[in-house]
Phi, psi and omega in degrees: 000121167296162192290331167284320183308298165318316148322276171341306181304301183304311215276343185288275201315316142344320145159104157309022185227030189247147207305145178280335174294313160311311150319338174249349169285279215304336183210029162085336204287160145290140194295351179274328150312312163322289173314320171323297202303298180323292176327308181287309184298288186330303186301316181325299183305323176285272213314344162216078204295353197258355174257000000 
């Protein structure tokens, strides 16, 4: 995982509701990367409610 990417990933897990633009000011990804990354985190969360 690249380092914006792992960002994004942190800043998701953190509150999967945080703005897709914010996410992308901080770290450059495109927002169509993002909504992924937001997409992988969700599942994470449903599929393990305790992480």
């Amino acid at each position: 995982m690249s380092k914006p990417s792992k960002r994004a990933w942190d800043m998701l897990i953190e509150n999967p509701n945080r703005p897709a633009d914010e996410v992308r000011i901080a770290t450059g990804l495109k927002v169509e990367m993002i909504e992924q990354i937001r997409s992988d985190v969700l599942k994470r969360l449903m599929d393990n409610p305790e992480f």
